[in-house]
N, C-alpha and C positions, 0 to 999 in steps of 0.2 A: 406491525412486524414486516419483514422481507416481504412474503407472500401480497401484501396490500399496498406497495410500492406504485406509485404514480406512475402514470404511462408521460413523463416529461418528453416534449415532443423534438429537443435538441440531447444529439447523444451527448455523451459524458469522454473525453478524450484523457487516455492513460499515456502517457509520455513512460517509456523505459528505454534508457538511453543504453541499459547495460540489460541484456537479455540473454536470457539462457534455453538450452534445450535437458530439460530434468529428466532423469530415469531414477524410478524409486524403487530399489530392492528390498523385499522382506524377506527374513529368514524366521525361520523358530528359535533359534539359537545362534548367536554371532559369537566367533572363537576367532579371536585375535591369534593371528600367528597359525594359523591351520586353513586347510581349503573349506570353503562354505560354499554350498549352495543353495542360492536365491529360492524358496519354496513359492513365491510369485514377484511381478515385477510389472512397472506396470508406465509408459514414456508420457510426456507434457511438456507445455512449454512451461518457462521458468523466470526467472526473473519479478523484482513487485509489480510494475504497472503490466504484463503479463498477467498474473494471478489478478488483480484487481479487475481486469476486465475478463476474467472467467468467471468470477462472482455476477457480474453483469450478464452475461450469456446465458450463465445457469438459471438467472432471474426473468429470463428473457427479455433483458433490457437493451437498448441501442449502446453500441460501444465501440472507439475508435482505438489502434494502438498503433502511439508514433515511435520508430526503433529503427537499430540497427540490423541491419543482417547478412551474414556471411557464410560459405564453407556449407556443408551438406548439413549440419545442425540450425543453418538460417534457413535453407530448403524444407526443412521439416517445422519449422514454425511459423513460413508461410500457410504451407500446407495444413496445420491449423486453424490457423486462421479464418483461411477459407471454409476449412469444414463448420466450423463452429459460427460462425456472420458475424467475426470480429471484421471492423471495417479495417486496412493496413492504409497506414500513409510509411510506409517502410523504404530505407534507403538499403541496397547492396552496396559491400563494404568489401574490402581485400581482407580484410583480416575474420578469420574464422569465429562464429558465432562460440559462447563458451557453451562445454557441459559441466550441471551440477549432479551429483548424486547424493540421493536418500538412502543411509542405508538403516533400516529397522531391524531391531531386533528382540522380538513379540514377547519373549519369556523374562525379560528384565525390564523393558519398557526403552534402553536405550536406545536414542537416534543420533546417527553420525550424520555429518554434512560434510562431501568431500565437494571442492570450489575450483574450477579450471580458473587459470588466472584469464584474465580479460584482453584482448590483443589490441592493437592503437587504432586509434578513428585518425582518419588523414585530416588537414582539415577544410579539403574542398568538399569532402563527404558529409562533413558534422555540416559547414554553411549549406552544402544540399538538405539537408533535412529540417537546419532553421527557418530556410526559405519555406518548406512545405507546413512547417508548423505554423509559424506567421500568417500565413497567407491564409490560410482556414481558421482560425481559430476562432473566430468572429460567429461559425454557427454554433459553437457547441455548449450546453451549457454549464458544464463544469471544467476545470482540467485539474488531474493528477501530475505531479511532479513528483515519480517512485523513485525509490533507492540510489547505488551511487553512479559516477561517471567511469567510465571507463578511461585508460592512458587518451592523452591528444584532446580530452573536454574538459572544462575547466567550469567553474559554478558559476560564470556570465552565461552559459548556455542555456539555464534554467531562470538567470534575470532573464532575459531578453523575452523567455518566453510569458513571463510573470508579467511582463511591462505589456507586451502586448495584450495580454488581458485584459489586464488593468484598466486598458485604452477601450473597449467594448465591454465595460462591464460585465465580464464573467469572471466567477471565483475561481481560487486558485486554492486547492488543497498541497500543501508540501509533508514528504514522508519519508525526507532525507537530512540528514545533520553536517556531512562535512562541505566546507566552504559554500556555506549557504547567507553568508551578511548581506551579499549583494542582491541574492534572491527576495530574502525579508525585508529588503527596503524599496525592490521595485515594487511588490503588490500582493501580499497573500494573506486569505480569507483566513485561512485556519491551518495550522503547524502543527503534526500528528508527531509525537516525541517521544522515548521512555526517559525516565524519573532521573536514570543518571545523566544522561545525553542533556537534560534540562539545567540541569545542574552546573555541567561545563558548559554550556552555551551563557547562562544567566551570570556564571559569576558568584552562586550563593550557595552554601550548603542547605542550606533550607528551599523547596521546591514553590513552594507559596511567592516567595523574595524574587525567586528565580525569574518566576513566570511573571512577576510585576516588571520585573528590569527590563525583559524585553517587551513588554507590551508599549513602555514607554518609551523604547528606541526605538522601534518600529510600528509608527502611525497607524500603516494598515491593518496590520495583525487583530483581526477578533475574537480569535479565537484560538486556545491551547490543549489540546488532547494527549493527555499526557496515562503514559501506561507502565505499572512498575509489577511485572514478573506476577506471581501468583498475590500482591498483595494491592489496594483498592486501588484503581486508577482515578486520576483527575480531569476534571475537565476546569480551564479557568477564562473568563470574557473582560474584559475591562474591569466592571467592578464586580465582579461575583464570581466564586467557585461552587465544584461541587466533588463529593466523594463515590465511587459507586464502588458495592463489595459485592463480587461476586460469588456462586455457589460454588463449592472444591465439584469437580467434574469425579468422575467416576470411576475413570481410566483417561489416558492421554497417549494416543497413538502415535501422532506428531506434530507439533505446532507452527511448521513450515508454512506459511501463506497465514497465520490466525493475523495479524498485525495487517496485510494486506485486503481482508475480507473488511476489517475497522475501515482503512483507509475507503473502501467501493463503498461500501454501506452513507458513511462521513460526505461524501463527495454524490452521491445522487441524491441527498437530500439537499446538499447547498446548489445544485441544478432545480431542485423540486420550489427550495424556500430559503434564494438568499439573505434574506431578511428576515429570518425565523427568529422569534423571542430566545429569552433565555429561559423560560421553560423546554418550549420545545428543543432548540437543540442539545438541553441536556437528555432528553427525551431518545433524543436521536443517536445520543451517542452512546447510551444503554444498550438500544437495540443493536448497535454494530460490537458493542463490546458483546453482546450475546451471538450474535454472527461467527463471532473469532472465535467463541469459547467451544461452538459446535462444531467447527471447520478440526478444531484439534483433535475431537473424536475420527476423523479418516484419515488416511494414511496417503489424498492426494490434497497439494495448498490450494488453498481458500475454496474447498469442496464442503458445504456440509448440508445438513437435511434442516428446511424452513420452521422442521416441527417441534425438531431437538432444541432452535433455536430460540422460539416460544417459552420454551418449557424453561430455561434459560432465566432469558427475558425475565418470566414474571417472578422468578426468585432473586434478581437481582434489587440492593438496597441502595436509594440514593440519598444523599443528603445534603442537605444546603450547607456550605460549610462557613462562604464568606460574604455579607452586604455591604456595600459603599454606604 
């Protein structure tokens, strides 16, 4: 489980090209069209390969994050950073860092997501930060490739840096869907997906068909981590799948960052055991599904308690579904 997590001695690099500064309000009661106010509130940084390396920090694991940053909201996730021994390989950007907000509301269980749209990367900024990625990547043992681009990046940004992995044998976890061909064909370990997303990618209304078609367009691919909403996620390898059904949680405070604690969990074990069977990485991938399912009981992403996550853990059901 989390808690027993190898001390892998190359940190784990989260790439978020598109980062946010989060503020999450809760209310007791959220009344559309009338004044509320917030009964607590509480600021982070935001964005997925942000939250995936707060999974790492909470873990006290090494962890690097490569981003954009701008505007008094890139100020404050340096600042971050710093607090917490996220390493930054960070570029400043003209265009202001976004903000997202949470806003909860405790007595119905609904959560709102309001999304600042994202402002343009130049592109002597985006080759400043290729260069920085490139040039290090060589130590680290895993890299994340979180969420989308922002205006002025386009999905060679995440080849280039897949290729250069590729080149030093380090895996590549990807945990983004649009204009991603060129990423899946320079070099990735494992493709973290939900069920529809799989669906239009593959070409097949069946998710099994789906996940074959791209295994066999794209060489590297080992692996498919596939998650669909409250019902059983897949995991599928070349010649094998599997099912796993998780237990109904109890309450659900907010599931902001639960997909991004999959992805840290996913990604320090292919740093720990790129060559892991296919027991074990189904193994592994239970345990990050039981990560997510606790992170949704708090109300900040990808926060949750190791213990919850245990408990989780041993109720969840796997099953072999498919052998070559």
């Amino acid at each position: 489980m989390p808690m027993q997590l190898n001390m892998e001695p190359r940190p784990v690099l989260a790439v978020c090209l598109n980062p946010a500064w989060q503020k999450t309000l809760i209310f007791s009661h959220l009344q559309p069209g009338e004044v509320n106010r917030a009964r607590r509130v509480h600021e982070c940084g935001g964005g997925k390969g942000v939250n995936v390396a707060r999974v790492f920090r909470r873990l006290g694991l090494p962890v690097a994050v490569a981003a954009f940053a701008g505007g008094y909201p890139g100020q404050r996730l340096r600042g971050e950073f710093g607090e917490v021994g996220v390493e930054p390989i960070v570029v400043d950007v003209a265009a202001t860092t976004r903000c997202c907000f949470t806003v909860i509301s405790e007595d119905d269980g609904v959560v709102t997501e309001l999304i600042e749209p994202s402002g343009p990367i130049a592109a002597r900024e985006a080759e400043a930060l290729q260069m920085l990625i490139n040039g290090q990547i060589r130590r680290f043992g895993a890299v994340a490739l979180s969420g989308t681009v922002p205006p002025g990046i386009s999905g060679e940004f995440y080849a280039s840096v897949a290729r250069e992995a590729a080149m030093h044998g380090v895996p590549v976890l990807l945990d983004a869907v649009k204009d991603i061909a060129a990423t899946l064909q320079a070099g990735v370990t494992m493709l973290k997906i939900n069920a529809a997303e799989l669906r239009e990618l593959g070409g097949a209304d069946d998710v099994a068909e789906s996940a074959q078609r791209l295994c066999r367009r794209f060489a590297a691919l080992a692996w498919l981590a596939v998650t669909d909403g409250p019902r059983p996620a897949q995991l599928f390898s070349r010649s094998r799948s599997w099912r796993f059904t998780l237990p109904a949680l109890p309450r659900v405070v907010s599931a902001i960052g639960g997909g991004d604690c999959t992805a840290a969990i996913l990604c320090r074990r292919l740093a720990e055991k790129p060559d892991a069977t296919d027991e074990l990485m189904a193994d592994f991938y239970a345990e990050a599904l039981a990560c997510a399912s606790a992170s949704c009981l708090t109300d900040t992403p990808s926060v949750f308690d190791p213990a919850e996550a245990m408990k989780i853990r041993a109720a969840i059901i796997i099953e072999a579904v498919r052998k070559a």
